[in-house]
N, C-alpha and C positions, 0 to 999 in steps of 0.2 A: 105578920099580916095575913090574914085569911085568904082563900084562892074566893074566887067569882064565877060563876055560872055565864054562860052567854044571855041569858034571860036579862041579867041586872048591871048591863052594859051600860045601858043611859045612863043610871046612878052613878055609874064610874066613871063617867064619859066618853068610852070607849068609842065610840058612834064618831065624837066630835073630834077627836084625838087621832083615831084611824081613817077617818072617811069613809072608811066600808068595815060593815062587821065582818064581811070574808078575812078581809084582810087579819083583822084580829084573833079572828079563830084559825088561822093558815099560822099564825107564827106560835101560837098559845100551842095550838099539837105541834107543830116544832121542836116546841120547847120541853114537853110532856116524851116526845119520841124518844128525844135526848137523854132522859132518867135512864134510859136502857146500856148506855153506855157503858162499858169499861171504864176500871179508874181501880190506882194502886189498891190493895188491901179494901177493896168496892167501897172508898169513903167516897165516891161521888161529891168532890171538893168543887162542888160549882153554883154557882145560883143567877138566874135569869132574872131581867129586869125589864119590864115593857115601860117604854119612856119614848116621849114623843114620833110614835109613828114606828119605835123600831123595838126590835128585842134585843137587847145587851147581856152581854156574857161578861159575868164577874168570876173571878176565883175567889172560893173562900178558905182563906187564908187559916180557919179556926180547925182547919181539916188536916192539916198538912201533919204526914208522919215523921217528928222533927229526929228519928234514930234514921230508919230506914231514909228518908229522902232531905234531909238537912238543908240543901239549898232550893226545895223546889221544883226539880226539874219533873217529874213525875207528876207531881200535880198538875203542871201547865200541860203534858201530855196528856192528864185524864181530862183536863179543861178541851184542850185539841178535838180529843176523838169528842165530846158531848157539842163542838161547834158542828164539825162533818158528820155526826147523824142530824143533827136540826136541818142541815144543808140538803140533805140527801131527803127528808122528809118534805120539803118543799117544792126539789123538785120533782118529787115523786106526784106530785098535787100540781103540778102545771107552774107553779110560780119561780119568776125569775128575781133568783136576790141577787144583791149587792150586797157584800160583807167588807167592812172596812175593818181591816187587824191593827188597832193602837200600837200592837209592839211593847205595853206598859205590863204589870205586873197586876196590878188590882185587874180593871177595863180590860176587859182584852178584845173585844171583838161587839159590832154594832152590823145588825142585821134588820137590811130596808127592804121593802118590794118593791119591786118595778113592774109590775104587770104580770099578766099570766097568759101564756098558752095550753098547748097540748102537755101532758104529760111526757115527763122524760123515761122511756122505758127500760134501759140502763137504773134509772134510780128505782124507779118500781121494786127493779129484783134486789137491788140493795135496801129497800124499805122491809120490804121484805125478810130482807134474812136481821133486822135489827131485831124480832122477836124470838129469830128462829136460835141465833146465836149464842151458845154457852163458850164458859168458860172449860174445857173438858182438860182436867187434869189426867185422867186416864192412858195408858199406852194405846198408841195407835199403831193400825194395822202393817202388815210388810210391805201393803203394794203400794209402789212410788208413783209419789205425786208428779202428773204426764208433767212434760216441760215445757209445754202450749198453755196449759194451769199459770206453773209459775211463771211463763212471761206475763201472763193477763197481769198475775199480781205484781210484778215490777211495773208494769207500765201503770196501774193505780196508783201505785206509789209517786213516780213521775208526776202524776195528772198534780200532785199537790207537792211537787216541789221537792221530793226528799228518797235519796236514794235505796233500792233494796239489794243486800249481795245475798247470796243464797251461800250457807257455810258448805265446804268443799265436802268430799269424804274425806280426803287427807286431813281436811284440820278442826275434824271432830272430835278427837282424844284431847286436842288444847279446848277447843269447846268443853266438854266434860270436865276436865280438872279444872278450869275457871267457874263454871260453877260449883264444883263441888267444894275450892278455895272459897268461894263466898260465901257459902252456906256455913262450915263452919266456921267462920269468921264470925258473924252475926250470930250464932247460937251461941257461940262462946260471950255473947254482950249481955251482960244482964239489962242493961238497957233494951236493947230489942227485943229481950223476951217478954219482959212487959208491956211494950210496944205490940207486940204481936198477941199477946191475952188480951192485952184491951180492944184491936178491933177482931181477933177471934172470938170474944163472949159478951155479945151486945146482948143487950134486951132485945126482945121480939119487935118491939113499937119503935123500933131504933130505925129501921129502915135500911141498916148499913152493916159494913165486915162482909165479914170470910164465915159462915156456920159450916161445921164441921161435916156438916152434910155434902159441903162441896170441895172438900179436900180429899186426899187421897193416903190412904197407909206410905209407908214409907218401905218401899223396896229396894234395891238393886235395879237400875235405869241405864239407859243407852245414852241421857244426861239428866242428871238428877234434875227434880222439880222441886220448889218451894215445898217446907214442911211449916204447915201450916198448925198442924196440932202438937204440941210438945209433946204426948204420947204418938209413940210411930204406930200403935196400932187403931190408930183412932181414925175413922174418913171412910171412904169407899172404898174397901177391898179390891188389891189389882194383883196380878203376878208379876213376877222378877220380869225383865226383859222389855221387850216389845219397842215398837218406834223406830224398826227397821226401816220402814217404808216413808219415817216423817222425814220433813224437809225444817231445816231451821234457818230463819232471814232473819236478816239483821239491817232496820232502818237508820241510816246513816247520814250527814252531811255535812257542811264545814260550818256549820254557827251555832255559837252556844247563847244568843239574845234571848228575851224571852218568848218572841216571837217565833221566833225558830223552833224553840220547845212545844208551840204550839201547832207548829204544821205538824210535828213531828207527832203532834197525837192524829192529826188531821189524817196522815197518812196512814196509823196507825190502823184507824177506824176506815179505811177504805181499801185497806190488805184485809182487812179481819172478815170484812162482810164482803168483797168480792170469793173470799175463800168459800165461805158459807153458802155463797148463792153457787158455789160449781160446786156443792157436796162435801166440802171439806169439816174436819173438826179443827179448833185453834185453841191454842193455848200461850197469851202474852207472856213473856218472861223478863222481870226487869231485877233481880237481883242480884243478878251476876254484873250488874253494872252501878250496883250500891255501894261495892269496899273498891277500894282503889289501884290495887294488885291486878284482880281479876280483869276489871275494867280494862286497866292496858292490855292485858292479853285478850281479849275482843278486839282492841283498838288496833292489834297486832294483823289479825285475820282481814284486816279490811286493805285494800291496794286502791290507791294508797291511800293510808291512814287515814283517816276522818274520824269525826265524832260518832259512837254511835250512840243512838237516842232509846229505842229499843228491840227487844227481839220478840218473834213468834215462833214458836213452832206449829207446825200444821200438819195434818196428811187424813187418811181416811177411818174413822171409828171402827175399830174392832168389838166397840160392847154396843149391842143394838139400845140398851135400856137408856131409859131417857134419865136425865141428871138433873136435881132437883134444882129449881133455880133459887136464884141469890135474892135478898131481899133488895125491896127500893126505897126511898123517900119516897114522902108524900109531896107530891106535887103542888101542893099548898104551902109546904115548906121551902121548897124550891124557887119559885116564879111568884117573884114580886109584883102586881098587877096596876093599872095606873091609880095615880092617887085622885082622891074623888077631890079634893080641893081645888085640882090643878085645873081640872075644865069648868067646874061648877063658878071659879072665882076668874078666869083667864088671866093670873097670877098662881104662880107656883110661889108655895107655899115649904117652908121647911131647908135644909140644906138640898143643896144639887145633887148632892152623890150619897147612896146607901150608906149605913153605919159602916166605920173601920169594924175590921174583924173582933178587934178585942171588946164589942159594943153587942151585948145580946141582942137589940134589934138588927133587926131586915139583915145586912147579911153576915152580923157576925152569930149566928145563932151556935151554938157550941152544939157536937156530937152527942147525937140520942134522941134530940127533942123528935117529936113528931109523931103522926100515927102510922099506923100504918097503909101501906101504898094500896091501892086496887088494882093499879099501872102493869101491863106486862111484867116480867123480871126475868131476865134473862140473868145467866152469871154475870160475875165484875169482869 
């Protein structure tokens, strides 16, 4: 379904349907903010749906990396952090939502207004950093991240419910060998390597993956990073070493619903951009929690034990040069807009809820479709 201009609101009935065009235009950039988000392998597995009065958050299901992420949980993560920059978008703009979390797998989240004030200036500087935010695969610098920084970032973490431990120095050697057991774990799958060519070599008009523009060679690490290109000389140029000074968190907590999975991006996206607006570079890590070995040993580092959902590492850029950004969807492809039948007739017309995934319309559209974005782009 085509995207809409605010101009040809009437014809859609946006007027009738929102009672105020603010209103409509406050959640539509919401919703557009949200493209900027993180999300596994940048398939930005999500799609918005403006439906009586509110914006709805669907997962799309036609996204999901069935090697790397088999049950899902990554996707509801990347779903998570795309609800908390909408959120954070909003209140950056004075408005106060209500978000209702289904807790279901398709539906996951309905976003209503309640009025508007003053802007929240907390959220400003997190609106803020949603543009400024890369994914920086790169080694970061030796100097350690203060620990007035990282309390800021646990207490984000908190504000949405899900814990952060910071990995110790003692048990950063079991950090390292777990991911470097996962890594080759998965490159030894011929499965995953196909997996990982298909969304490392999209079409340009795709809007989506990993372009090798924004990986990194493959060196000798303080803990290895995702190799994103099966040639280790392929990416951004870095040296052996570095990442003395990074800190690596790991968000944590005791539910595996799918709701859970979604704070869990929530919080994700509220450590990432709290990082960004105090200077930080970040780099999300979730594949050391894709094979099952590794995983308990993360699960190991945590006192006591809990789930962990995913990890960051962060600390201060040692390469001043800016990093190419990742591509986006087009917005058009994303945000379902109201149906013009439903106000023009005051009968809704059609099924209730968007197509099943496996239905090329509305939100089962298959990987690639689309133009290209104009949208920010920050990394995945």
């Amino acid at each position: 379904m085509p995207g809409i201009e605010y101009e040809d609101l009437d014809e859609y009935g946006a007027r009738d349907e929102y009672g105020a065009l603010d209103e409509y235009r406050a959640l539509d950039t919401a919703a557009r903010d949200a493209l900027c988000a993180p999300s596994i392998f940048n398939s930005q597995p999500w799609r918005w749906r403006h439906r009586d009065g509110a914006l709805e958050l669907w997962a799309d299901w036609s996204r999901q990396l069935v090697v790397a992420d088999p049950a899902g949980q990554s996707l509801l993560v990347s779903c998570g952090a795309a609800l908390h920059h909408a959120r954070t978008s909003l209140a950056a703009a004075g408005w106060m939502a209500i978000v209702e979390r289904t807790g279901e797998r398709d539906l996951l989240a309905r976003i209503r207004l309640a009025g508007r004030g003053a802007p929240d200036p907390a959220a400003v500087a997190l609106r803020d950093a949603i543009t400024a935010r890369r994914t920086d695969r790169r080694p970061f610098a030796d100097e350690p991240v203060p620990r007035e920084v990282l309390a800021v970032l646990v207490d984000a973490a908190a504000q949405e419910g899900v814990r952060l431990h910071r990995v110790r120095l003692d048990q950063m050697p079991m950090l390292a060998i777990a991911v470097s057991l996962a890594a080759a774990d998965e490159m030894s799958n011929p499965a995953y390597r196909l997996e990982l060519l298909r969304w490392t070599n999209r079409p340009e008009w795709s809007g989506d993956g990993v372009p090798v523009e924004t990986a990194v060679t493959k060196v000798p690490r303080r803990v290895p990073v995702r190799q994103f290109a099966l040639d280790p000389t392929a990416g951004v140029p870095v040296t052996p070493g570095g990442d003395q000074g990074a800190a690596y968190l790991i968000l944590h907590g005791d539910g595996t619903a799918p709701g859970d999975w979604l704070r869990a991006g929530e919080a994700l996206s509220a450590v990432l951009l709290t990082a960004v607006s105090r200077g930080l570079a970040v780099a999300p890590l979730t594949d050391v929690l894709e094979v099952a070995h590794p995983r308990e040993l993360v699960t190991g580092l945590l006192d006591p034990p809990s789930i962990p959902y995913v990890l960051v590492r962060c600390g201060y850029p040692s390469d001043p040069t800016p990093l190419a950004p990742a591509p986006r969807r087009d917005a058009a492809e994303v945000i379902v807009p109201p149906e013009p039948s439903t106000i023009r007739n005051q009968v809704r017309v059609g099924p209730d809820e968007p197509s099943a995934p496996d239905d090329p319309g509305e939100l089962g559209d298959s990987p690639g479709r689309g133009g290209a974005s104009t949208h920010p782009t920050p990394s995945e």
